[in-house]
C-alpha positions, 0 to 999 in steps of 0.5 A: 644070213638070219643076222644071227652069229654062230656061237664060236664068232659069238664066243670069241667076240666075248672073249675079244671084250674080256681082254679089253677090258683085262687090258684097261684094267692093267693100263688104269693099275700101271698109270697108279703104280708109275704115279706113286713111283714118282711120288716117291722118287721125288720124295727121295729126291727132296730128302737128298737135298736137306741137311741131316739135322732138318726135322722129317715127318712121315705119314702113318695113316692120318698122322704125321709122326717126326721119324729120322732122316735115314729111316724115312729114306730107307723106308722110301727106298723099300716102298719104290722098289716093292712098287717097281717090282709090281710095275714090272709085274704088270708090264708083263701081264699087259704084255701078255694080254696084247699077245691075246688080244692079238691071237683073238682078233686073228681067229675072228677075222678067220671066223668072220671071212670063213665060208658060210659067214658072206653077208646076203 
């Protein structure tokens, strides 16, 4: 063999590195979203302890602005639900681009062991 790939192997090796790196991607955006998750679960969770008439701030941009209790909770509860919906979301594509990434691997190992493809 000339050392040269045939360009379907070639394809399917670029192919195979798209993937991975869709799936990093994925991976590096689920970490994110689960990290926020928390944040606002233990947010959720230190305003369920304090009493009604406690003082709240909540962040808009760089500012802190004095907001009530059960506009922050609720607002709170948005945020996480939004934020386990695209957690979800991308829990699916992960799933999805594992299936690929899969089937790729596959064709190329029939690729690589067809005849023709013996190292010399």
């Amino acid at each position: 063999m000339s050392g040269e790939l045939p360009p379907q192997v070639q394809n399917q090796i670029a192919q195979l590195q798209q993937v991975q790196q869709q799936a990093q991607a994925l991976a590096q955006q689920k970490s994110q979203l689960e990290i926020m998750v928390k944040e606002s679960d233990m947010a959720l969770e230190e305003l369920g302890k304090i009493d009604e008439d406690v003082t709240v701030f909540k962040n808009i941009g760089n500012l802190m602005i004095k907001a009530e209790k059960g506009n922050v909770i609720e607002d709170l509860k948005e945020k996480k639900e939004t934020l386990d919906l695209r957690l979800q979301t991308i829990i699916r594509q992960e799933e999805r681009i594992h299936k690929r990434f899969t089937q790729l691997q596959e064709q190329l190992k029939t690729s690589v062991g067809s005849p023709g493809m013996h190292a010399e």
